[in-house]
N, C-alpha and C positions, 0 to 999 in steps of 0.2 A: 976487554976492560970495561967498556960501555956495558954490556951484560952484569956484568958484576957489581955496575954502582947500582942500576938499576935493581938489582934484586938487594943492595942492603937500604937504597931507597923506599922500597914496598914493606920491607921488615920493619921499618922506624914509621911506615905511616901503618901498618897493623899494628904495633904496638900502641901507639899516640890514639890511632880508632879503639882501644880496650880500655882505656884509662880516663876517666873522668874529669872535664876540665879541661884535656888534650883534646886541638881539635885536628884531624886528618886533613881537612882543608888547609889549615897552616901549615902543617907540614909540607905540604907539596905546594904550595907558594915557596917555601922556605930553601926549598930543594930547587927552584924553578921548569918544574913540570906542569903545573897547575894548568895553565894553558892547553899541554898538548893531551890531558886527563881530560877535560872539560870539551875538547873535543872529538874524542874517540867515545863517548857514552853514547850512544846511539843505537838504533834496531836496523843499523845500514849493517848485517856481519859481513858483507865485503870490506866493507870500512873498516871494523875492528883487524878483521885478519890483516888487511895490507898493511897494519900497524904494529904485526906479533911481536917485535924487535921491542916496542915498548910495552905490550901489554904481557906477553909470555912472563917477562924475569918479575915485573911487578907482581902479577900476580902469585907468584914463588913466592916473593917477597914477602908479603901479606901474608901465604900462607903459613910462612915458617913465622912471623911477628907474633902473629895472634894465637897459633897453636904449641908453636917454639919459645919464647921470650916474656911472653905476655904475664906468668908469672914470677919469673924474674924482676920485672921492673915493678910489679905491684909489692916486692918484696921489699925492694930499693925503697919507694913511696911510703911503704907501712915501716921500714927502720931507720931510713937517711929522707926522710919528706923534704926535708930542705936544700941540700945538694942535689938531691935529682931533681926537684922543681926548677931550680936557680940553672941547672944545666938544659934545661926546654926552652927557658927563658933567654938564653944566650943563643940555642936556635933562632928563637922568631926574631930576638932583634940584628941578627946577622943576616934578616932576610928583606930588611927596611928599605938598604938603596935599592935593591932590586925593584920595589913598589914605587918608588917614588921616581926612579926611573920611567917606568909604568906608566904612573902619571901624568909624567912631563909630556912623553908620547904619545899616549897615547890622539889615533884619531880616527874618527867614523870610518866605516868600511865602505870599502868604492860603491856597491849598492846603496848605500843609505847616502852617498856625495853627490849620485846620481839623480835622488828623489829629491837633494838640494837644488841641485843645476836647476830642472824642471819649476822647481817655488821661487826661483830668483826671477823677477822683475825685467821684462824684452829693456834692452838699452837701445840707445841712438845709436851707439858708436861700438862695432863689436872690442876693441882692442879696452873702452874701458870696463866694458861688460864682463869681460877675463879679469880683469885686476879687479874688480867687484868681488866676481867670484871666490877670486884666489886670500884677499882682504877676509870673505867671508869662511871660509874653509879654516884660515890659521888663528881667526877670533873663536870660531866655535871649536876647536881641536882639543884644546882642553881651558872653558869657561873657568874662571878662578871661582866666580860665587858660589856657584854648582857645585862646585867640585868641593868646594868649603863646608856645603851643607853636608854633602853624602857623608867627607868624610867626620863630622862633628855629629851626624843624627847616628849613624854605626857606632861611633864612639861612646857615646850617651847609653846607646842601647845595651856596652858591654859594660859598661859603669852600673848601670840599674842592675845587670844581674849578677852584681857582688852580694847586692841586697837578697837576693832568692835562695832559699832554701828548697833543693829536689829533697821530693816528697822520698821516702827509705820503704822499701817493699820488706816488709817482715821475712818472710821466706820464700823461696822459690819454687814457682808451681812445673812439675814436672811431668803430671799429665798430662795424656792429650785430650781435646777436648774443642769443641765448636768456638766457643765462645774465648778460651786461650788462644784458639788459630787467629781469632779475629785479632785480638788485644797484641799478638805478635807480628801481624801483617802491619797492623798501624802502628806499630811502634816500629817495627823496619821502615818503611816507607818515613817517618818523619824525621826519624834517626840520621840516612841517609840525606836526603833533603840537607840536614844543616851539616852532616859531612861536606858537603859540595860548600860550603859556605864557610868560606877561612873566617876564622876566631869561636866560631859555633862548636861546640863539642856534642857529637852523636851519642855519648856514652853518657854525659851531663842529663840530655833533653833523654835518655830511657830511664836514667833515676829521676826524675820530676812526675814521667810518668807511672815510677814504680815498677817499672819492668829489668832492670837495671840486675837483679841477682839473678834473674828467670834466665836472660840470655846468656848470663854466665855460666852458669850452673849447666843450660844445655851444650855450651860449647864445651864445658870441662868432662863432659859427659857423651861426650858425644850422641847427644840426643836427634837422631837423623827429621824424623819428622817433624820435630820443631824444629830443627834449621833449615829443613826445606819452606817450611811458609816464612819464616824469619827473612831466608835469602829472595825468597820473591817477594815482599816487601818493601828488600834493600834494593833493588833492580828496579823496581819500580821506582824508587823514590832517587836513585840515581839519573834515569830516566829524565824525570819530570824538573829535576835540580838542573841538570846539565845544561837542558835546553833553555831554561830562564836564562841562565847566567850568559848563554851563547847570545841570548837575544839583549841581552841587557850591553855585555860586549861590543856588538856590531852597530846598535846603537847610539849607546851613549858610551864610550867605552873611559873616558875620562874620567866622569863620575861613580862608573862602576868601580875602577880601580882604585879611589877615592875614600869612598864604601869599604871596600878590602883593605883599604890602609888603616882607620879605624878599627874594623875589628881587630887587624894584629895589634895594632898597639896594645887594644883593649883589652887581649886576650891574654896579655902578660899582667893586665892586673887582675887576670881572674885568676891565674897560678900561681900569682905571689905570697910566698908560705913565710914570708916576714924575713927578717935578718935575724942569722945565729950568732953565737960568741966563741973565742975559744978556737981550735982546729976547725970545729963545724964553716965556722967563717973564711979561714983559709979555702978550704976543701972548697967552698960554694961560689969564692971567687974564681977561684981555679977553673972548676967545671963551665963555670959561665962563661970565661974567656975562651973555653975549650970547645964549647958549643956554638960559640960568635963565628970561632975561626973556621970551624967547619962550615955553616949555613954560609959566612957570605965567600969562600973559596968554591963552594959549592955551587952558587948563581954566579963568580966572576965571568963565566962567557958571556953571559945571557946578560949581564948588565953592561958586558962590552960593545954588544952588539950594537 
């Protein structure tokens, strides 16, 4: 049964990675996987493999999303814009307590409590030197001011890119070519990057840089040598994303999850396709309540915990 959510999990975060303005990172906050994503990216493949249980069905997932689905929903997008928006949006906000959860919790990782102990001040008296410590550990665990900043400068940041217009690639170039390998490596690699970052859409930041029909066009095409630089790219830039996020976690993990709660908020006002009238308005409430109930049924362990 677990196999099986997990692979309709990987197919809703392949679709949401095809579709601009979806970002894949939310998704899998929404889902409460993000965590155990963010820690299997790695160049440890013993790591990966002792993890096949979650990485095998995802990866299915994914594949069937983006190869299987992916025009389906851009179908849905291009005739029903507003019911299938309005049903994303009842995802991420069915994924709120989970983060605020998150939040609450979160606190430093025993390495990083340990480089605390070591900065705390020798006491006279060890027993009050413990209650110092223990004083210090649950003030710093999750600072409200911090934690206010992270999550209001993310939020601002998804607010500003209401105002941004991604640049539209005329047509899609399908030869190969030195200088397209380049322009697709870096456009994988940055893509990725903000995959790993809930409210960021990968698919948004390749239409900004224009690449956005190319990659399509080679996935609908099965264009091998451009998905080979494309996917190393994406590897890399999953890579290089994981690890920030891992480092930012074990450190400040308060503020990080802070951060993350902005951008979801945020990212529901970059998908909002307006209010319809009429059935359209039934239908969008419909879906929205349908899509709530899913994401937060979906994190109830994980916010039980």
């Amino acid at each position: 049964m677990e196999f099986i959510k997990l692979i309709a999990i990987g197919i809703i975060l392949g679709i949401s990675n095809v579709i601009p303005g979806v970002s894949g990172g939310t998704m899998a906050v929404v889902f409460g996987i993000y965590d155990r994503i963010i820690n299997i990216i790695t160049v440890d493949i013993k790591k990966i493999f002792s993890q096949w249980k979650l990485v095998l069905p995802l990866i299915i997932g994914l594949l069937i999303g983006i190869f299987g689905f992916s025009n389906l929903i851009a179908q849905l997008i291009k005739h029903y814009p507003i019911p299938t928006n309005w049903f994303f949006m009842g995802l991420i906000a069915g994924s709120i307590p989970l983060i605020w959860k998150k939040v609450r919790n979160s606190k430093p990782s025993d390495k990083f409590k340990n480089s605390l102990k070591e900065a705390l001040p020798k006491h006279e008296f060890e027993d009050d030197l413990e209650n110092l410590k223990q004083d210090f550990y649950e003030n710093s665990a999750a600072p409200i001011l911090s934690t206010s900043i992270s999550f209001f400068v993310a939020l601002i940041a998804m607010i500003i890119m209401l105002f941004f217009n991604p640049v539209q690639s005329s047509s899609p170039q399908t030869i190969f070519s030195f200088a397209l390998a380049m322009k697709l490596l870096i456009a994988g690699l940055l893509s990725a990057i903000a995959m790993i970052i809930p409210g960021i859409s990968g698919s948004f930041l390749m239409l900004t840089i224009g690449m956005y029909t190319t990659v399509v066009t080679a996935v609908a095409d099965l264009n091998i040598l451009l998905l080979i630089v494309l996917a190393f790219g994406i590897i890399l830039g999953l890579l290089i994303g994981a690890k920030f996020v891992r480092f930012a976690m074990s450190k400040v993990p308060s503020q990080t999850y802070g951060a993350i709660m902005g951008l979801i908020i945020g990212s529901i006002l970059i998908i909002f396709p307006g209010i319809a009238s009429g059935l359209e308005f039934g239908a969008s409430v419909i879906v929205f309540i349908g899509g709530f109930i899913v994401s937060y049924f979906s994190c109830r362990n994980e916010t039980a915990k």
